[in-house]
C-alpha positions in Angstrom: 65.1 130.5 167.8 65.4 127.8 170.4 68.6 126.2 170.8 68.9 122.3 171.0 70.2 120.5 173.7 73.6 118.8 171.8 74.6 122.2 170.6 78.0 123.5 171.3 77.7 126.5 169.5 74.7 128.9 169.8 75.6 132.2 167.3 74.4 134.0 170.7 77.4 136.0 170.3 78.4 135.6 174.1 81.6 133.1 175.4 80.0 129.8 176.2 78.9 128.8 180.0 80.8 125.8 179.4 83.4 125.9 181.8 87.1 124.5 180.1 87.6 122.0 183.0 84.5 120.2 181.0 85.0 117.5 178.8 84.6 118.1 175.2 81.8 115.8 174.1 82.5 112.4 173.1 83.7 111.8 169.3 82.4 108.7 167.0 83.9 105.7 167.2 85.7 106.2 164.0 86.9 109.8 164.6 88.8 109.1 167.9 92.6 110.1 167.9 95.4 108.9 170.1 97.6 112.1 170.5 100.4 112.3 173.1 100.5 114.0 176.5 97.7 116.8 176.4 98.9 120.6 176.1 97.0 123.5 177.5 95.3 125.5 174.7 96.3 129.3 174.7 94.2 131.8 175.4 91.3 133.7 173.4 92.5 135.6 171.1 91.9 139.2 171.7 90.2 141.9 169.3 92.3 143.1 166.8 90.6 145.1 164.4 87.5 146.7 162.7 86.1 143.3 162.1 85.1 143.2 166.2 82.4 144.6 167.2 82.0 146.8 170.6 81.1 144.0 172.6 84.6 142.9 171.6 83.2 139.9 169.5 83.5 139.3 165.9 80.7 140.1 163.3 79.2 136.6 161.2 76.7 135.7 159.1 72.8 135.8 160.7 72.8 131.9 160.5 69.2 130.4 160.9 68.4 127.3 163.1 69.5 125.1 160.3 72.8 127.0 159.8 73.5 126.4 163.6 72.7 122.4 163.0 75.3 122.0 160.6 78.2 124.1 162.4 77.3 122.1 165.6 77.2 119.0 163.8 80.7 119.6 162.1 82.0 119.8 165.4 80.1 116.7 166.9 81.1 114.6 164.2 85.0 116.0 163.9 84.5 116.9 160.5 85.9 119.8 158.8 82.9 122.7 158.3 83.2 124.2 154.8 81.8 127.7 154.4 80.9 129.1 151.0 79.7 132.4 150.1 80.7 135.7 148.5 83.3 137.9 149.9 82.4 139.8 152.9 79.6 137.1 153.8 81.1 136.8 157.2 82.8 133.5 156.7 85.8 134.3 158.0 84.4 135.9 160.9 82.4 132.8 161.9 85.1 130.5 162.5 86.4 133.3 165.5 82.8 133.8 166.7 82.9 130.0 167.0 86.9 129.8 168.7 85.6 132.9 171.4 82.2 131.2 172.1 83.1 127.5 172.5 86.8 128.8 174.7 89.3 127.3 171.9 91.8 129.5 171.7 93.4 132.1 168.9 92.4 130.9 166.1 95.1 129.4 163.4 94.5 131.0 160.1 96.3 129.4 156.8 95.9 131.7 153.3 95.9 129.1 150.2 96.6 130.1 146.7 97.0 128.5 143.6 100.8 127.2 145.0 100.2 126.7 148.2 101.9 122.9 149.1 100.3 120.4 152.2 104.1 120.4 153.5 103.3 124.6 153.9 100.7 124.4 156.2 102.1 121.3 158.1 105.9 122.2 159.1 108.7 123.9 157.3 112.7 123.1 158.0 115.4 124.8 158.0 117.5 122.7 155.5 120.2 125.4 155.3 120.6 125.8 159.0 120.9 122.0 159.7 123.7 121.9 157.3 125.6 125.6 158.6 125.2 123.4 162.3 126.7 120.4 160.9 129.8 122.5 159.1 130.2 124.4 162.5 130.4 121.0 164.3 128.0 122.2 166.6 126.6 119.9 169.1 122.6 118.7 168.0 121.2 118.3 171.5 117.9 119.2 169.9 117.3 118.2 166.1 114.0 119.8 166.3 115.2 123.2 166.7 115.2 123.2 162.5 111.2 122.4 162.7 108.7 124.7 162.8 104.9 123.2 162.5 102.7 125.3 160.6 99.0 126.1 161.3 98.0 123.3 160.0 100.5 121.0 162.1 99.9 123.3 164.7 95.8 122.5 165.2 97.0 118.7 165.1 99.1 119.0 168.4 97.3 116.9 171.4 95.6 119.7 173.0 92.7 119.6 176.1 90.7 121.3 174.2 90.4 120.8 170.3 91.9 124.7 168.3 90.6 126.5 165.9 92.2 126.1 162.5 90.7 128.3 159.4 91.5 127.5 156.0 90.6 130.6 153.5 89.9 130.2 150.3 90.6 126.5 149.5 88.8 127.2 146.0 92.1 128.4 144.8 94.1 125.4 145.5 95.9 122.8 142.7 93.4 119.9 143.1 96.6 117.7 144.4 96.5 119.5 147.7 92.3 118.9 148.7 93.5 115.3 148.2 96.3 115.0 150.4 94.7 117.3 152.9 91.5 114.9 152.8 94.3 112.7 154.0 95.7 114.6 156.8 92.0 115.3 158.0 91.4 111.4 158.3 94.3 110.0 159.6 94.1 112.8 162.2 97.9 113.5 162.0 101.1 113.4 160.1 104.7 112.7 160.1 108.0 115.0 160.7 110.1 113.0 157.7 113.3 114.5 159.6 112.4 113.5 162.4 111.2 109.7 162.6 114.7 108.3 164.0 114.4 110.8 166.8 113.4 109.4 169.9 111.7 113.1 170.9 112.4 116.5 170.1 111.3 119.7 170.6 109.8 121.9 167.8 108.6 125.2 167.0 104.6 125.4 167.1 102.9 128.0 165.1 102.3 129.9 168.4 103.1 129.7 171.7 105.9 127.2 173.6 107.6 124.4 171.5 106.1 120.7 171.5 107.4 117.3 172.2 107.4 114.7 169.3 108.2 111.4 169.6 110.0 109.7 166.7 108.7 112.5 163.9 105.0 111.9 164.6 102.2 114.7 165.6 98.8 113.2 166.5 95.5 115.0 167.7 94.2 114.0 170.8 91.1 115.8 169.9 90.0 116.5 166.2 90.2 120.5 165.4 87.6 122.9 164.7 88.0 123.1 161.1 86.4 126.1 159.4 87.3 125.8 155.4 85.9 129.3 153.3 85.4 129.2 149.9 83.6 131.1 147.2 81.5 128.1 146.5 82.1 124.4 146.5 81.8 123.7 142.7 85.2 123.8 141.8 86.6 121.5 145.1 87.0 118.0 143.8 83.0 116.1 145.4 85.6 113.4 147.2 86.5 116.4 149.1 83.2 118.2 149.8 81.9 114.7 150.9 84.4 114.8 153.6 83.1 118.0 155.1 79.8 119.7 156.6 79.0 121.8 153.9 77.3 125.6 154.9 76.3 127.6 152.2 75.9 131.4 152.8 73.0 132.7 151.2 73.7 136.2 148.7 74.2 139.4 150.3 71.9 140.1 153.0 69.4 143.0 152.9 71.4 146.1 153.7 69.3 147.0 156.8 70.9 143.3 158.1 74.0 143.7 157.0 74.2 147.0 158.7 73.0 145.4 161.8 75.9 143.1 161.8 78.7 145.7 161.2 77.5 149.2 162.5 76.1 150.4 166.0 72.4 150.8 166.3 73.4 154.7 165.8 74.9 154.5 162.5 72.9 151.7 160.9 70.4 153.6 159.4 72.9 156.1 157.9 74.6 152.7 156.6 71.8 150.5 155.2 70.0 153.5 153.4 73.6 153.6 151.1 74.0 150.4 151.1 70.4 150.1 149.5 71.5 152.5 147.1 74.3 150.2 145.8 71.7 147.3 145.0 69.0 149.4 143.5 71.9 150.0 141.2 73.2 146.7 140.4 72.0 145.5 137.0 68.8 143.2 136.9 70.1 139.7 137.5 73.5 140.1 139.2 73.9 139.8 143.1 75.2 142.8 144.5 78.8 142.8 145.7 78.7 142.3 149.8 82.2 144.8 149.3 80.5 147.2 147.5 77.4 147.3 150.0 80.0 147.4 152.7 82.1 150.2 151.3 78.9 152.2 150.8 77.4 151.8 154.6 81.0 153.3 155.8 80.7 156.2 153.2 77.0 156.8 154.6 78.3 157.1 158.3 81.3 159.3 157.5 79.1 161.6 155.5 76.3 161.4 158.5 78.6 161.9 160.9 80.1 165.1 158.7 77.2 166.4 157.8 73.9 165.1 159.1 72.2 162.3 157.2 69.4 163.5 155.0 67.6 160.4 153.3 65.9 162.1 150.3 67.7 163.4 147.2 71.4 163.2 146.0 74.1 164.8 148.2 78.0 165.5 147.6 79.2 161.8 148.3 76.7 160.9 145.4 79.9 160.1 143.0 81.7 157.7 145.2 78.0 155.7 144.9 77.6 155.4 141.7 81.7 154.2 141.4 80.3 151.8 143.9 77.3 150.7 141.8 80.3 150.3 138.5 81.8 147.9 141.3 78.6 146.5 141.7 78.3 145.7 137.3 81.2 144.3 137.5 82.8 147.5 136.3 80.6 148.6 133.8 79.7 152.2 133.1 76.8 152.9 132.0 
């Protein structure tokens, strides 16, 4: 696949050539912010967990050239990317193979549920320590010090370089809150109610040092990296999925790609070959659960690396497949 020329982002799995002294490429007329005095973004975000592969990076989805266009696009255009699929499709691992590749920064990760509030993701304050300050008589050199921005308010600090702000599983959201946050995303800011008859203060930021706001109000100077997951798009109000890039995941990969993504080329075999058995045994007409394959490749490369991998016939671990394949029906027996 050959990259094109406007792309940012190339799935090549490598940090970008780009150096961060660059400018970030020019947004459209009607997506340019005016934030404050520009902050430095942090740096990458190192590997944490099973989810990195050895080269340190992140495992994602196998995108094709048109998967690519629309990721690259959402970030030309300063539009939030929304990412639908099943669980375990690699969604949430795209939006940090995008932060590492493109230099932006650890990436800023906000869990939604069914109660989850705009004001959560923006800022929180401490009501009860403003008032303990007050009773004490303590001075207030610094108001802010009862603000802290969330992930959300976080991405929409004036930063040289736009961060990374994932949004997981918007799907489960009160419609209320896709509204308001359409909001947010369009005016490219908000406003610290506690905070608009203070000339400046200093406030908490979601991570690393505090940040200056002026009168109560936190402005962008370059749009974030939105990456918004979601099971699938038909139950987020259309206003909202207008608004956004939308990339669709296809179903669960074959097994031999999916173990491509996840294993080493030593234990992939020993992975796809169980993962295969868990979608021969998925009834006729259901897609297979991407969990369920998963959960099978790592009890193929334990057993392989026990016992030797032995591709024919049934072997002791046979049980834990077929509890996989009940997964698989939705937890059916047979």
């Amino acid at each position: 696949m050959e990259a094109e020329s406007w792309w940012l982002y190339r799935g090549e799995g490598q940090p970008t050539t780009r150096e961060r002294s660059e400018p970030w490429p020019q947004p459209p007329p009607w997506r340019r912010f005016q934030g404050g005095a520009l902050r430095p973004t942090p740096p990458d975000e190192a590997p944490a967990s099973a989810r990195y592969l050895g080269d340190g990076l992140p495992a994602g989805p196998d995108l094709d050239a048109a998967g690519l266009a629309v990721v690259n696009a959402a970030i030309l255009l300063r539009r939030p990317l929304l990412v639908t699929g099943p669980h375990g499709a690699g969604k949430t691992s795209l939006a940090h193979r995008i932060a590492r590749e493109l230099g932006l920064g650890r990436v800023l990760r906000w869990w939604i549920s069914s109660r989850t509030t705009l004001r959560e993701g923006l800022y929180t304050y401490d009501t009860i320590g403003r008032l303990s300050a007050g009773v004490a008589g303590q001075a207030d050199g610094n108001p802010g010090r009862f603000v802290r921005l969330g992930p959300l308010g976080t991405a929409l600090l004036p930063y040289e370089r736009p961060r990374m702000l994932l949004i997981e599983g918007l799907d489960r959201s009160d419609v209320a809150l896709t509204d308001e946050l359409r909001g947010v995303f369009e005016d490219g800011g908000f406003d610290v109610a506690e905070l608009r008859a203070v000339p400046s203060a200093l406030v908490a930021a979601e991570d690393g040092p505090g940040a200056e706001v002026a009168q109560g109000r936190v402005c962008c100077g370059e749009f974030p990296v939105v990456v918004i997951t979601a099971e699938d798009d038909e139950s987020l109000p259309p206003t909202f999925v207008e608004h956004c890039m939308l990339l669709r995941i296809p179903d669960p990969p074959e097994p031999e790609r999916l173990a491509a993504s996840w294993l080493s080329s030593e234990t992939a075999e020993a992975g796809w070959r169980s993962a295969l058995r868990v979608v021969e045994g998925t009834d006729p007409g259901r897609v297979p659960s991407v969990a369920a394959m998963q959960d099978a490749m790592w009890l193929g490369v334990v057993r392989a690396g026990a016992d030797g991998w032995s591709p024919e016939g049934e072997y002791p671990g046979q049980a834990a497949l077929d509890a996989l394949w009940c997964r698989g029906r939705g937890g059916r027996g047979e």
